[in-house]
N, CA, C and O atoms as a Tinker XYZ file with bonds, in Angstrom:
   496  protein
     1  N     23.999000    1.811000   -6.079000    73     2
     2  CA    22.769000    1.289000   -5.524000    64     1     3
     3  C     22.174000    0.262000   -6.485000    63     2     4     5
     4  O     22.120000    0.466000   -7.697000    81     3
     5  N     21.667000   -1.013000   -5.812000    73     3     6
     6  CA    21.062000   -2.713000   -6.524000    64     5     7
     7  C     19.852000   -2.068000   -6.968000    63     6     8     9
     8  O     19.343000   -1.286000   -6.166000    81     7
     9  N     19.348000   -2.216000   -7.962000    73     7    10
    10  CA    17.848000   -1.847000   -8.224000    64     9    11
    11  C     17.239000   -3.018000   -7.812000    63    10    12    13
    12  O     17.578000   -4.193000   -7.671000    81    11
    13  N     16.236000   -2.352000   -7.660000    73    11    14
    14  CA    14.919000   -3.686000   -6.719000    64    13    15
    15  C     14.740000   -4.968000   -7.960000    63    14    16    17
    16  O     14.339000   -4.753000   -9.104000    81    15
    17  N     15.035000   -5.952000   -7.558000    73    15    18
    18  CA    14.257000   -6.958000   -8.609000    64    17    19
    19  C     13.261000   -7.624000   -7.926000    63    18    20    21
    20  O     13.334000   -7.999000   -6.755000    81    19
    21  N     11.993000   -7.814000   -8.947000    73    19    22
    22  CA    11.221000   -9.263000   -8.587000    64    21    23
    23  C     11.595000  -10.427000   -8.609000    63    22    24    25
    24  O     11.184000  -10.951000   -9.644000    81    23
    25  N     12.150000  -11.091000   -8.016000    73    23    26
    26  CA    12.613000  -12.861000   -8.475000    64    25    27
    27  C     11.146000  -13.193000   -7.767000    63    26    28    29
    28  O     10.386000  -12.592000   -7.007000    81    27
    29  N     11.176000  -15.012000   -8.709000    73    27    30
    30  CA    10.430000  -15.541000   -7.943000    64    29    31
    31  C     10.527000  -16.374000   -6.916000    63    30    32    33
    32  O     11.537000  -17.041000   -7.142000    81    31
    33  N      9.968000  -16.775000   -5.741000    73    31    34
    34  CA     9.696000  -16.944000   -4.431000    64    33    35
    35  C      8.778000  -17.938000   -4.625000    63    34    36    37
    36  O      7.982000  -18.140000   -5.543000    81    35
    37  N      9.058000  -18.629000   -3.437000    73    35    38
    38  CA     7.904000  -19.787000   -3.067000    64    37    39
    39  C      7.246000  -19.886000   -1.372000    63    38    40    41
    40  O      7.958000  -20.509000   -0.584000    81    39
    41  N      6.456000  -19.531000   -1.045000    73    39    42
    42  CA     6.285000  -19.679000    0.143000    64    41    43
    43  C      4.626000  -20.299000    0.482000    63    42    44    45
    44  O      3.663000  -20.161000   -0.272000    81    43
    45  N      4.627000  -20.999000    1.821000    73    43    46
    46  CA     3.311000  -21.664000    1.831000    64    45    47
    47  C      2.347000  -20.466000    1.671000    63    46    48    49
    48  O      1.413000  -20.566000    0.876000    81    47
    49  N      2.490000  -19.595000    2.228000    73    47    50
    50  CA     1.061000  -18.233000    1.579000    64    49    51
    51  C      0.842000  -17.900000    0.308000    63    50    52    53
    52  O     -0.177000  -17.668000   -0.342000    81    51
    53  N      2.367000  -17.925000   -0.009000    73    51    54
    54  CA     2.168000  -17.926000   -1.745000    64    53    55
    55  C      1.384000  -18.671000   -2.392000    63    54    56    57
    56  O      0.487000  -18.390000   -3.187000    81    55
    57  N      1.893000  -19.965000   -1.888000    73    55    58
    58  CA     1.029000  -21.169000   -2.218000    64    57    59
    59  C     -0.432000  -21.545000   -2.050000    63    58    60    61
    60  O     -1.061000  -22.326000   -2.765000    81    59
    61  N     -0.883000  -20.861000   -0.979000    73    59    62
    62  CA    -2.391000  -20.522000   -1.076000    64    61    63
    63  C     -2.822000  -20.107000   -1.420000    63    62    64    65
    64  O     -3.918000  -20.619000   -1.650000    81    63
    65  N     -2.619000  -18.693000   -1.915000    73    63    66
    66  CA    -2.906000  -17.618000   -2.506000    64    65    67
    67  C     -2.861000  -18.383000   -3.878000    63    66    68    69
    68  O     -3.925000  -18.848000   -4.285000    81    67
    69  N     -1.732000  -18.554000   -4.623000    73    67    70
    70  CA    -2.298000  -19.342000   -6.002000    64    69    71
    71  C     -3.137000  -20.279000   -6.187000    63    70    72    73
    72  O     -3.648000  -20.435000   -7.296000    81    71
    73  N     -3.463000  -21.150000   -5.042000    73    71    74
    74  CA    -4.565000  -22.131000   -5.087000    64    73    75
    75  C     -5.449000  -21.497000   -4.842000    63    74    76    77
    76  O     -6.360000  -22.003000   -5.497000    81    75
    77  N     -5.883000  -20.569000   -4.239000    73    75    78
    78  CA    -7.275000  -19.799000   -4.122000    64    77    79
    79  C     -7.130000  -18.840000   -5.201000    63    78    80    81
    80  O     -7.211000  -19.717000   -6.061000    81    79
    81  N     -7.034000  -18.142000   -5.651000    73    79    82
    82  CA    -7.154000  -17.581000   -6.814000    64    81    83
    83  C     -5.354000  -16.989000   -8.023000    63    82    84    85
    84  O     -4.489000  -16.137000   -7.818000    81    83
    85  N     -5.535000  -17.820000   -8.970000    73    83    86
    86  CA    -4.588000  -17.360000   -9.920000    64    85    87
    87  C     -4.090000  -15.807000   -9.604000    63    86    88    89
    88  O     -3.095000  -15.288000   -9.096000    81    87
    89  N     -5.513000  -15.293000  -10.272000    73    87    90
    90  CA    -5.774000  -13.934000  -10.510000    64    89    91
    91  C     -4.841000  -12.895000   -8.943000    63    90    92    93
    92  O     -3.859000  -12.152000   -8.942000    81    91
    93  N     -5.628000  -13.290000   -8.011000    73    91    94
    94  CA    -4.991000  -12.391000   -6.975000    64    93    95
    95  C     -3.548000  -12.772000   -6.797000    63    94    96    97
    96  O     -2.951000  -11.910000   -6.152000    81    95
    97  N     -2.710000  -13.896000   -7.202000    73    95    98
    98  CA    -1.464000  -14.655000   -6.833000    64    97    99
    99  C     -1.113000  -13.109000   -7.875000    63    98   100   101
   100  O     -0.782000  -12.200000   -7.114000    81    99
   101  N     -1.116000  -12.735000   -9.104000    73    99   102
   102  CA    -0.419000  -12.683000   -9.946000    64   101   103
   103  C     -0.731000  -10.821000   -9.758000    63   102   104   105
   104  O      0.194000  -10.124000  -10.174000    81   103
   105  N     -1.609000  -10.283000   -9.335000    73   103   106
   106  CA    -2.159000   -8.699000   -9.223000    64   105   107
   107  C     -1.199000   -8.837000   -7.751000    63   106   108   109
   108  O     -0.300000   -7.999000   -7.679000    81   107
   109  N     -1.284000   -9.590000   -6.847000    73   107   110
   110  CA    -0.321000   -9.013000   -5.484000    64   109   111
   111  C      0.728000   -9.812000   -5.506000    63   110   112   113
   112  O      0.769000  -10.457000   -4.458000    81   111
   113  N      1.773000  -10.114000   -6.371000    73   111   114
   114  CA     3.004000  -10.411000   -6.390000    64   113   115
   115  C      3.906000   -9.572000   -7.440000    63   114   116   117
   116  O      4.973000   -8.976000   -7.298000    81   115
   117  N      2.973000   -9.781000   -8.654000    73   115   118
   118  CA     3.773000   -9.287000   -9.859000    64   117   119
   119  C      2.689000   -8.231000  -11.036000    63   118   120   121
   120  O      2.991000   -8.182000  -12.228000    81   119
   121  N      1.888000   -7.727000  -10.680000    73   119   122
   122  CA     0.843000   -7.070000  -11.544000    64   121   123
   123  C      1.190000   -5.420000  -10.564000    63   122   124   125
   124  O      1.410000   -4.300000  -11.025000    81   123
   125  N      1.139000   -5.743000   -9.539000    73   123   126
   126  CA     1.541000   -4.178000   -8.741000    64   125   127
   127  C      2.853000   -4.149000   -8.449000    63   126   128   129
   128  O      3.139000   -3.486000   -7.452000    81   127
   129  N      3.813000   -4.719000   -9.075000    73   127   130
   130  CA     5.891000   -4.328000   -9.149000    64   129   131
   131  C      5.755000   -2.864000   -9.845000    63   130   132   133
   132  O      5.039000   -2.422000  -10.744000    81   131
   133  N      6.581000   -2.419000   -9.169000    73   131   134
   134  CA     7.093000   -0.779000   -9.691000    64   133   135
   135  C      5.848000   -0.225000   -9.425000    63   134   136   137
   136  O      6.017000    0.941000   -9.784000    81   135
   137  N      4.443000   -0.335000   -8.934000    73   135   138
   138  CA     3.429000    0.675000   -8.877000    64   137   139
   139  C      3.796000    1.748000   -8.172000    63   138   140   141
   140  O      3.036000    2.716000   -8.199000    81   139
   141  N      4.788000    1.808000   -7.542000    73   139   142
   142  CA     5.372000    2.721000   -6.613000    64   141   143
   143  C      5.791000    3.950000   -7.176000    63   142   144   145
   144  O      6.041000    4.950000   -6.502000    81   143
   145  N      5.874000    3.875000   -8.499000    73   143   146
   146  CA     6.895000    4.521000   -9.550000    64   145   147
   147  C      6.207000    5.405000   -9.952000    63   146   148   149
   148  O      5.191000    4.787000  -10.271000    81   147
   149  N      5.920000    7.026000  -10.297000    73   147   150
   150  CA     5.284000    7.282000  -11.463000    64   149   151
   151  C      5.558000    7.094000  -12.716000    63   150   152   153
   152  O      4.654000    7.673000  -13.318000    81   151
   153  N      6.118000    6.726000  -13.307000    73   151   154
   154  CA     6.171000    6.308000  -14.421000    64   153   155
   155  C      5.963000    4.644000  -14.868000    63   154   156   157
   156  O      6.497000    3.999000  -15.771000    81   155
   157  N      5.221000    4.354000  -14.105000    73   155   158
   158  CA     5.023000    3.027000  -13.668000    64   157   159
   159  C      3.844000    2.500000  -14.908000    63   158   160   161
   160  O      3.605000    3.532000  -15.535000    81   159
   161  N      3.172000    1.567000  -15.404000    73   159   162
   162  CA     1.840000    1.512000  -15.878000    64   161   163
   163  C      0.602000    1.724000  -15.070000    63   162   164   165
   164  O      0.324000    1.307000  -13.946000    81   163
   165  N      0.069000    2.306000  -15.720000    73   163   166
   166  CA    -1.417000    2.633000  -14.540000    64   165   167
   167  C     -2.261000    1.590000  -13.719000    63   166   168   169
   168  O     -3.027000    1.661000  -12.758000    81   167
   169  N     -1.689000    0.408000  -14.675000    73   167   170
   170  CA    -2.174000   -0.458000  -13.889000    64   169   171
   171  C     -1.562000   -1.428000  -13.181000    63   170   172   173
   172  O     -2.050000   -2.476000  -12.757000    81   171
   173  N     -0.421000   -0.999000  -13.077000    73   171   174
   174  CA     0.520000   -1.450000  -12.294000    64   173   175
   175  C      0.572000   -0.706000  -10.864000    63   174   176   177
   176  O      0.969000   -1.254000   -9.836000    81   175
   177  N      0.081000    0.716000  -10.958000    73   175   178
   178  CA    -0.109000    2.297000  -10.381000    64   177   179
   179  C     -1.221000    1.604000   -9.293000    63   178   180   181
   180  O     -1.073000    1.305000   -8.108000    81   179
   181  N     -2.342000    1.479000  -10.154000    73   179   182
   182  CA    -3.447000    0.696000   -9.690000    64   181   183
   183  C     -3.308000   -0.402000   -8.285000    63   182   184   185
   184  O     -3.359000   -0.263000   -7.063000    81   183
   185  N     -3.113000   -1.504000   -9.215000    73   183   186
   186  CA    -2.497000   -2.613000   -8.176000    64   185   187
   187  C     -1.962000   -2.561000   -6.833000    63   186   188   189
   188  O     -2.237000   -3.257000   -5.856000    81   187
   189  N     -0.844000   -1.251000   -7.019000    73   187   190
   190  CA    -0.276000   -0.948000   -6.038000    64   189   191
   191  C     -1.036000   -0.494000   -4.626000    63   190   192   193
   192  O     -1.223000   -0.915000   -3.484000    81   191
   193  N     -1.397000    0.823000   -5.604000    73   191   194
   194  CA    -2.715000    1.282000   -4.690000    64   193   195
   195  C     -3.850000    0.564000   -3.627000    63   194   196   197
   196  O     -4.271000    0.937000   -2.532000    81   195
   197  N     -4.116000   -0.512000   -4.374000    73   195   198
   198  CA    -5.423000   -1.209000   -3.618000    64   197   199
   199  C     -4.694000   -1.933000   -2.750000    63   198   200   201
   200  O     -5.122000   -1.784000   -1.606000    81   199
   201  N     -3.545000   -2.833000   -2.839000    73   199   202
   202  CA    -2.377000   -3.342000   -2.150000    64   201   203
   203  C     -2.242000   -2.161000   -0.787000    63   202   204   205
   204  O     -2.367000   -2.608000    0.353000    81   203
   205  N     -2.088000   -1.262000   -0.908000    73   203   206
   206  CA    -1.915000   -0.609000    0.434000    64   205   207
   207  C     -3.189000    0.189000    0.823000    63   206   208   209
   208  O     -3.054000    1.167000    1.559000    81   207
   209  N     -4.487000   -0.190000    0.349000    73   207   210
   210  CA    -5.475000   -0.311000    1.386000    64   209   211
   211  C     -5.426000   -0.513000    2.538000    63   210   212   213
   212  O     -4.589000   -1.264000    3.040000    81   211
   213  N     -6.494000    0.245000    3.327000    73   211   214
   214  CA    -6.544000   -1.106000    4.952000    64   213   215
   215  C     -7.780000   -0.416000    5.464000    63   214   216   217
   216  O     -8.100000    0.505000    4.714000    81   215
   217  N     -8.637000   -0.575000    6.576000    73   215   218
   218  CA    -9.623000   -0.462000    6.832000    64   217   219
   219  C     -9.502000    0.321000    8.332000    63   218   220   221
   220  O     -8.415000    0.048000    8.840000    81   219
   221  N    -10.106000    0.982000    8.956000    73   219   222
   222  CA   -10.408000    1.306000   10.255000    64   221   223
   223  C    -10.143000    0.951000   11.494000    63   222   224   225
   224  O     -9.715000    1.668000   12.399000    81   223
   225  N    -10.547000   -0.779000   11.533000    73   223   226
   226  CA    -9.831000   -0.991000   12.544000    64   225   227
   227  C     -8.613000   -1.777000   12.181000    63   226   228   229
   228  O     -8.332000   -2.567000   13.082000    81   227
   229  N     -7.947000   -1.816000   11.351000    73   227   230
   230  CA    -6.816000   -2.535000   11.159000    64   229   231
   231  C     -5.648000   -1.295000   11.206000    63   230   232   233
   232  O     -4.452000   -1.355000   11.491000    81   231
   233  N     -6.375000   -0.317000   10.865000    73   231   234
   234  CA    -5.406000    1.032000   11.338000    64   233   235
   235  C     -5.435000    1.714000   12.720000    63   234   236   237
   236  O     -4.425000    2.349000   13.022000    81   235
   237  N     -6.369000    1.674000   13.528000    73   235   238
   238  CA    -6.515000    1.591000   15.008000    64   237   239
   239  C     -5.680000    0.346000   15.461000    63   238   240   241
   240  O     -4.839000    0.568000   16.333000    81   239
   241  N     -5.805000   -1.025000   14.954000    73   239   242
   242  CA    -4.805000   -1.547000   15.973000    64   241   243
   243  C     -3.250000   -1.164000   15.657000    63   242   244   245
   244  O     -2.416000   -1.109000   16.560000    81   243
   245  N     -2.958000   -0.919000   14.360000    73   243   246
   246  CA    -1.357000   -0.545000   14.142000    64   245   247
   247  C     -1.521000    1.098000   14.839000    63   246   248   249
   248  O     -0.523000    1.613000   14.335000    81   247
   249  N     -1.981000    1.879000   15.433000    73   247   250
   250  CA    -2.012000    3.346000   16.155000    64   249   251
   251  C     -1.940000    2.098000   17.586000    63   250   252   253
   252  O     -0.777000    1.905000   17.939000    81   251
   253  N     -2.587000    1.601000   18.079000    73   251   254
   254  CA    -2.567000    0.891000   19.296000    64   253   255
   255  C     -1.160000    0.174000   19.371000    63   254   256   257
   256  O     -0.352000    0.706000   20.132000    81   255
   257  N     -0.840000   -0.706000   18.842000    73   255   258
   258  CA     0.678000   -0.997000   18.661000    64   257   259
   259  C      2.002000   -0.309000   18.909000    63   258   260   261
   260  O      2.895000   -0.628000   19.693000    81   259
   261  N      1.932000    0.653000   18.111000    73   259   262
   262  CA     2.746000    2.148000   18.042000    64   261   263
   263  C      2.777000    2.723000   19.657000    63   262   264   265
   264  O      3.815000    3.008000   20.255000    81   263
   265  N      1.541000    2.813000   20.161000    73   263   266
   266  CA     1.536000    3.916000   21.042000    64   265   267
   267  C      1.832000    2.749000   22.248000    63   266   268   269
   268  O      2.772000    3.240000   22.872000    81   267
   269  N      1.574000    1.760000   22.731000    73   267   270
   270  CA     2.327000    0.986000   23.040000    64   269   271
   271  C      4.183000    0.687000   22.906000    63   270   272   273
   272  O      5.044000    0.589000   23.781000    81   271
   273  N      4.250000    0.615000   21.479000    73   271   274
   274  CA     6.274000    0.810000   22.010000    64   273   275
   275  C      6.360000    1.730000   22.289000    63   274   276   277
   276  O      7.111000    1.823000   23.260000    81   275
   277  N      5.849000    2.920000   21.857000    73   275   278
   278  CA     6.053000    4.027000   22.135000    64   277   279
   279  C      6.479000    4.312000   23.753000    63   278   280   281
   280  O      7.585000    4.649000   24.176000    81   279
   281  N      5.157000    4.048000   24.560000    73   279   282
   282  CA     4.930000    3.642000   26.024000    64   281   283
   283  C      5.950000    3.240000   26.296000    63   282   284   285
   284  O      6.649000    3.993000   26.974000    81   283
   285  N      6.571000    1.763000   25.874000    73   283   286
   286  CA     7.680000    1.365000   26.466000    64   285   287
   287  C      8.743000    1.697000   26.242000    63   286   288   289
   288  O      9.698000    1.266000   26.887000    81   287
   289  N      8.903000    2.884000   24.889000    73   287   290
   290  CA    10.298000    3.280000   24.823000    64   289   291
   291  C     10.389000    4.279000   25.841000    63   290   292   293
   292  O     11.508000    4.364000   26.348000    81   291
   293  N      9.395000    5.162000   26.338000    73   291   294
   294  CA     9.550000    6.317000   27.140000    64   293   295
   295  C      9.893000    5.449000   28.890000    63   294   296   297
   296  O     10.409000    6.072000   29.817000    81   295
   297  N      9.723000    4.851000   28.932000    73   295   298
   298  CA     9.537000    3.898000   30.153000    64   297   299
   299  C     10.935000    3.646000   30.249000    63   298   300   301
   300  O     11.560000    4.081000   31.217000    81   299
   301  N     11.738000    2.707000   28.959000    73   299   302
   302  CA    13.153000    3.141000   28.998000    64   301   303
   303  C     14.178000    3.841000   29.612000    63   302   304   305
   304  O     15.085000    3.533000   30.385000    81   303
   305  N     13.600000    5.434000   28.774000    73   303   306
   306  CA    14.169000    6.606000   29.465000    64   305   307
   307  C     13.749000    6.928000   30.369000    63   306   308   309
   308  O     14.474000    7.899000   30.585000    81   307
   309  N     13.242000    6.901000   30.974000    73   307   310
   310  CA    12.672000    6.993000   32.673000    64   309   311
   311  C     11.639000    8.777000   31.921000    63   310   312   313
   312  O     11.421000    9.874000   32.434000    81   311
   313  N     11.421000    8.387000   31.048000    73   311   314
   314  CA    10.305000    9.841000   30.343000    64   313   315
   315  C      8.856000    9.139000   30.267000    63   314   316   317
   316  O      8.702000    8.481000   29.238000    81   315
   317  N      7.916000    9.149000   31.034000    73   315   318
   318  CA     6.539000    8.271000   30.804000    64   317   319
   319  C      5.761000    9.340000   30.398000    63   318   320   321
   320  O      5.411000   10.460000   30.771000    81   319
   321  N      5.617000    8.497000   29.420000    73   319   322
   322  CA     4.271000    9.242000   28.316000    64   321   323
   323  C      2.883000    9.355000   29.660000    63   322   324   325
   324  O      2.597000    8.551000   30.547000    81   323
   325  N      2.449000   10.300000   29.408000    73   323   326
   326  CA     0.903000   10.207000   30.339000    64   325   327
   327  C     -0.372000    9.635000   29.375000    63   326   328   329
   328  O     -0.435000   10.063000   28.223000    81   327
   329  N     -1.228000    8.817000   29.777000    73   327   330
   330  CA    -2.679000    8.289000   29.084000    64   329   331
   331  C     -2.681000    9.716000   28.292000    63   330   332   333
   332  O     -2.138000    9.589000   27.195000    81   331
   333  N     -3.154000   11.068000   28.555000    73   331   334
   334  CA    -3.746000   11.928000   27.811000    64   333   335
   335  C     -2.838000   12.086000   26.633000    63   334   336   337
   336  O     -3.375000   12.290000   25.544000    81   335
   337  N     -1.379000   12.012000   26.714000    73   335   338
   338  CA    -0.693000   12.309000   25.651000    64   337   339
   339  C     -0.644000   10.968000   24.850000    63   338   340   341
   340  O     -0.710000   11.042000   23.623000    81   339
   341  N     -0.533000    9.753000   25.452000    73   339   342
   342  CA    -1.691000    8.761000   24.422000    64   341   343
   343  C     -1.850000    8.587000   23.519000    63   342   344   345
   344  O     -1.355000    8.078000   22.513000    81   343
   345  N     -3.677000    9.670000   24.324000    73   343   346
   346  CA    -4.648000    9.500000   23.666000    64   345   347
   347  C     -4.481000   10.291000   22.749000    63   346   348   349
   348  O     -4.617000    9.818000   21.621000    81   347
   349  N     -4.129000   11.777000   22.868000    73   347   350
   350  CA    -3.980000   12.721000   22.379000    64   349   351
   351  C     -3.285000   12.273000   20.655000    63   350   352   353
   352  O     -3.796000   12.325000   19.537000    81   351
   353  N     -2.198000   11.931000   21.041000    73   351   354
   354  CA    -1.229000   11.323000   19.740000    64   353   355
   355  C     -2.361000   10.192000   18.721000    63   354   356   357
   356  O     -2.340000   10.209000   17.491000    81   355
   357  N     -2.903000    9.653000   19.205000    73   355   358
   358  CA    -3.579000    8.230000   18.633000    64   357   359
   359  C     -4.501000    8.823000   18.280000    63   358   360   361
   360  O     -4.926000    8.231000   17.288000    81   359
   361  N     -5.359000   10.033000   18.580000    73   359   362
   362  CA    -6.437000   10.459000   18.002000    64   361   363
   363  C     -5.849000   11.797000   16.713000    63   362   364   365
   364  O     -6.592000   12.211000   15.822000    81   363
   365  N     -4.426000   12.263000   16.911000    73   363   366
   366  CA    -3.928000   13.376000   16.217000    64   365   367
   367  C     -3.142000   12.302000   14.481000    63   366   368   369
   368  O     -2.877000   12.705000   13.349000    81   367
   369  N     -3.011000   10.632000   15.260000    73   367   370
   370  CA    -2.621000    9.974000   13.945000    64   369   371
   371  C     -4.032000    9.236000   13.332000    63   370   372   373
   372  O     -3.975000    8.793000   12.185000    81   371
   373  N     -5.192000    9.120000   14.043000    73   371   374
   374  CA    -6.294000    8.693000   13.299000    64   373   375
   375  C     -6.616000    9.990000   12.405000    63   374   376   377
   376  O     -6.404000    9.980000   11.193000    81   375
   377  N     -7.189000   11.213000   13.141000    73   375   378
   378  CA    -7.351000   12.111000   11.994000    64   377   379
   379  C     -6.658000   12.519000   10.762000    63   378   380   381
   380  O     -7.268000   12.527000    9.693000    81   379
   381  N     -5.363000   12.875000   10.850000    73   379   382
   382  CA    -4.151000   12.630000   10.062000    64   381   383
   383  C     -4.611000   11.448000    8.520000    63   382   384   385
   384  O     -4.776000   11.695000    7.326000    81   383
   385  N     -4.677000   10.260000    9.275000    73   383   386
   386  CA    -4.801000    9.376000    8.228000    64   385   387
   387  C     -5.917000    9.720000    7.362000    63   386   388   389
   388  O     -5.752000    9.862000    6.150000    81   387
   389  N     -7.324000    9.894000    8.069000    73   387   390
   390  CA    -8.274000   10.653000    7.247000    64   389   391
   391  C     -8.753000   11.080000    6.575000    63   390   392   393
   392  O     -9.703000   10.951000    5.803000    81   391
   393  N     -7.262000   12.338000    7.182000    73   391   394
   394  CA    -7.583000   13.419000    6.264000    64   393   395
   395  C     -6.747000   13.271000    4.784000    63   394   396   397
   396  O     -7.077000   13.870000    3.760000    81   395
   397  N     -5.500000   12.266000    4.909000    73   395   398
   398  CA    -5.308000   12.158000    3.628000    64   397   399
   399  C     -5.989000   11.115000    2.874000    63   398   400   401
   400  O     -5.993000   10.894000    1.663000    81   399
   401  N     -6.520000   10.567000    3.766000    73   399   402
   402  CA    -6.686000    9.118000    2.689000    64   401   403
   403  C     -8.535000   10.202000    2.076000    63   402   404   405
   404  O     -9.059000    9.697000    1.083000    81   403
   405  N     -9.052000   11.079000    2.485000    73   403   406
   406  CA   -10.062000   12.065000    2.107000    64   405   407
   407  C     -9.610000   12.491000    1.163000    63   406   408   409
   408  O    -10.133000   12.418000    0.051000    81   407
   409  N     -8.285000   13.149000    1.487000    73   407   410
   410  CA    -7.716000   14.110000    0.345000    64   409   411
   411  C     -7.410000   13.256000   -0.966000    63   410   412   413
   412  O     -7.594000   13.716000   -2.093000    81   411
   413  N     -7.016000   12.212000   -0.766000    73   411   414
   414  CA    -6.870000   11.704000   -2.095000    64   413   415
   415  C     -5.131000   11.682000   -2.402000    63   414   416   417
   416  O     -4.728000   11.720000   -3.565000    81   415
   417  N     -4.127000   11.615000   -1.180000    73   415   418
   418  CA    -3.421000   11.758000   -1.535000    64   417   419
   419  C     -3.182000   10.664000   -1.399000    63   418   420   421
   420  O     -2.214000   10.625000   -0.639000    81   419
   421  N     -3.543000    9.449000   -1.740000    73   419   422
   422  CA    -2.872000    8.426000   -2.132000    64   421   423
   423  C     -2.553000    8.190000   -3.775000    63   422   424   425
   424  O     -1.876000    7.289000   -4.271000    81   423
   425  N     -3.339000    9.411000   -4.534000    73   423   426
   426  CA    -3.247000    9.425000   -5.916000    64   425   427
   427  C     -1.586000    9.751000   -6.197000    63   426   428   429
   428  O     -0.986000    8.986000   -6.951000    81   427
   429  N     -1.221000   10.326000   -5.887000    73   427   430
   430  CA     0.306000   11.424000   -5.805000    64   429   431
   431  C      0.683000   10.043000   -5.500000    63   430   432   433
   432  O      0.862000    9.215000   -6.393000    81   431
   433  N      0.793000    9.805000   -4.382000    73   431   434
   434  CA     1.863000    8.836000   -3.537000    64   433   435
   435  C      1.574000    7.814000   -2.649000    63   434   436   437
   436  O      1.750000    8.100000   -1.464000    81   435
   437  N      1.306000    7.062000   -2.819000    73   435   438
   438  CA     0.456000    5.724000   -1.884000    64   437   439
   439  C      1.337000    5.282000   -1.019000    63   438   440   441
   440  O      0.914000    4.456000   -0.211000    81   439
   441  N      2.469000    5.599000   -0.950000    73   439   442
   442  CA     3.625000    4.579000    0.020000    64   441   443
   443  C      3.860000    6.009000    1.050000    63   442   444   445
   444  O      4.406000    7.111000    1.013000    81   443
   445  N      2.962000    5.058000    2.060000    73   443   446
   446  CA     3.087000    6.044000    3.337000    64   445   447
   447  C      2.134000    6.811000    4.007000    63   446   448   449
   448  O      2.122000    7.338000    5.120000    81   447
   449  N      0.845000    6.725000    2.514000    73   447   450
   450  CA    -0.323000    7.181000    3.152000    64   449   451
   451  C     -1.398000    6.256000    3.249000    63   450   452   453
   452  O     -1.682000    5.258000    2.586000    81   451
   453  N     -1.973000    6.852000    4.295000    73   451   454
   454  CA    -3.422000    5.708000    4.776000    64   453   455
   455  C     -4.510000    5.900000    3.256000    63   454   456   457
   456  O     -4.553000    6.935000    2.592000    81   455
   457  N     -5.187000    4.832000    3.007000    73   455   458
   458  CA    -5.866000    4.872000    2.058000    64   457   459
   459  C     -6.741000    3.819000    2.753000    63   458   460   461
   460  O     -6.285000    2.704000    3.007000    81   459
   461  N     -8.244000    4.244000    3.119000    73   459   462
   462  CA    -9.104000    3.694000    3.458000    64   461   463
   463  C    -10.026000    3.257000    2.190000    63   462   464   465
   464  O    -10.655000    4.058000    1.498000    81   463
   465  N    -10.001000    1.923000    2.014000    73   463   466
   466  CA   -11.663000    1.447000    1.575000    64   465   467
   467  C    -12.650000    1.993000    1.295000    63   466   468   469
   468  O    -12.970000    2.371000    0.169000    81   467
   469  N    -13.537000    2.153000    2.747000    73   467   470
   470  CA   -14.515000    2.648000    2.616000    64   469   471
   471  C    -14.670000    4.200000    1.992000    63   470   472   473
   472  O    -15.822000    4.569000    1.759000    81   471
   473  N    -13.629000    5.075000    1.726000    73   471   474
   474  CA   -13.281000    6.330000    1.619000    64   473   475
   475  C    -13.338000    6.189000   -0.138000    63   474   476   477
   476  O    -14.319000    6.720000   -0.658000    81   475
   477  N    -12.843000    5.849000   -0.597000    73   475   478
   478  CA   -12.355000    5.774000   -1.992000    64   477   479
   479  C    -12.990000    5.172000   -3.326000    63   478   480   481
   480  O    -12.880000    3.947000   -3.383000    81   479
   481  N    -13.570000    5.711000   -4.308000    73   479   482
   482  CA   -13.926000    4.694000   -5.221000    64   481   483
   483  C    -12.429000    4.394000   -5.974000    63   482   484   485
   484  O    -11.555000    5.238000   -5.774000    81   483
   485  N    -12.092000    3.194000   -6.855000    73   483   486
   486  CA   -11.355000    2.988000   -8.097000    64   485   487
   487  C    -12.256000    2.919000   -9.152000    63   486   488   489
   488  O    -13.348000    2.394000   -9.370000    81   487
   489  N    -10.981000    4.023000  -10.080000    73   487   490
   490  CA   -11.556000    4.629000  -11.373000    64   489   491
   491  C    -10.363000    4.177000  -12.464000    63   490   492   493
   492  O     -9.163000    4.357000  -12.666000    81   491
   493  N    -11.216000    3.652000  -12.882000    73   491   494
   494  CA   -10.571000    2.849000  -14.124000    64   493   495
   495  C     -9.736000    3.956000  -15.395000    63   494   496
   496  O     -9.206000    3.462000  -16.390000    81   495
């Protein structure tokens, strides 16, 4: 197995992103590499972390998205999801997220869990 490398990349977002601020070009390209890791630097740990933030409704529309292919994969199989099972699912993955991004388990492991904003202070 290739271990992950950072090379560097050029792309027009990139390119904005360094014209609008150095600082953020260099914390979300190469300041949060390996934050994934525990044994990572903390502030590399860090970086990572705030990097997989997201907010409320940006996690309602990716649950809206989802439950949509979803919809159309069952449609596929001639298996149709009903509205209540849905709703049911979309309200069983909003709480879900919640409750971890409450719990704090994005401390343990950030790749994979919701980590809300408004939920969280960073502690230096």
């Amino acid at each position: 197995m290739t271990e992950l490398q950072n090379k560097f990349q050029w792309s027009v977002s990139r390119q904005r992103n360094f014209d609008k601020c150095k600082r953020l070009y260099y914390y979300s390209h190469y300041g949060m590499w390996k934050g994934w890791d525990m044994y990572a630097p903390e502030e590399a740990r860090l970086c990572y972390r705030i990097s997989k933030m997201t907010n409320l409704h940006m996690l309602a529309g990716s649950i809206v998205h989802d439950m949509i292919q979803e919809l159309l994969e069952s449609l596929e199989k001639s298996n149709l999801m009903t509205l209540d099972s849905l709703k049911g699912t979309a309200r069983d993955r909003l709480n879900l997220a919640w409750k971890q991004s409450k719990d704090k388990l994005w401390k343990k492991n950030p790749n994979g869990i919701q980590t809300f904003s408004s939920i969280i202070t960073i502690e230096k």
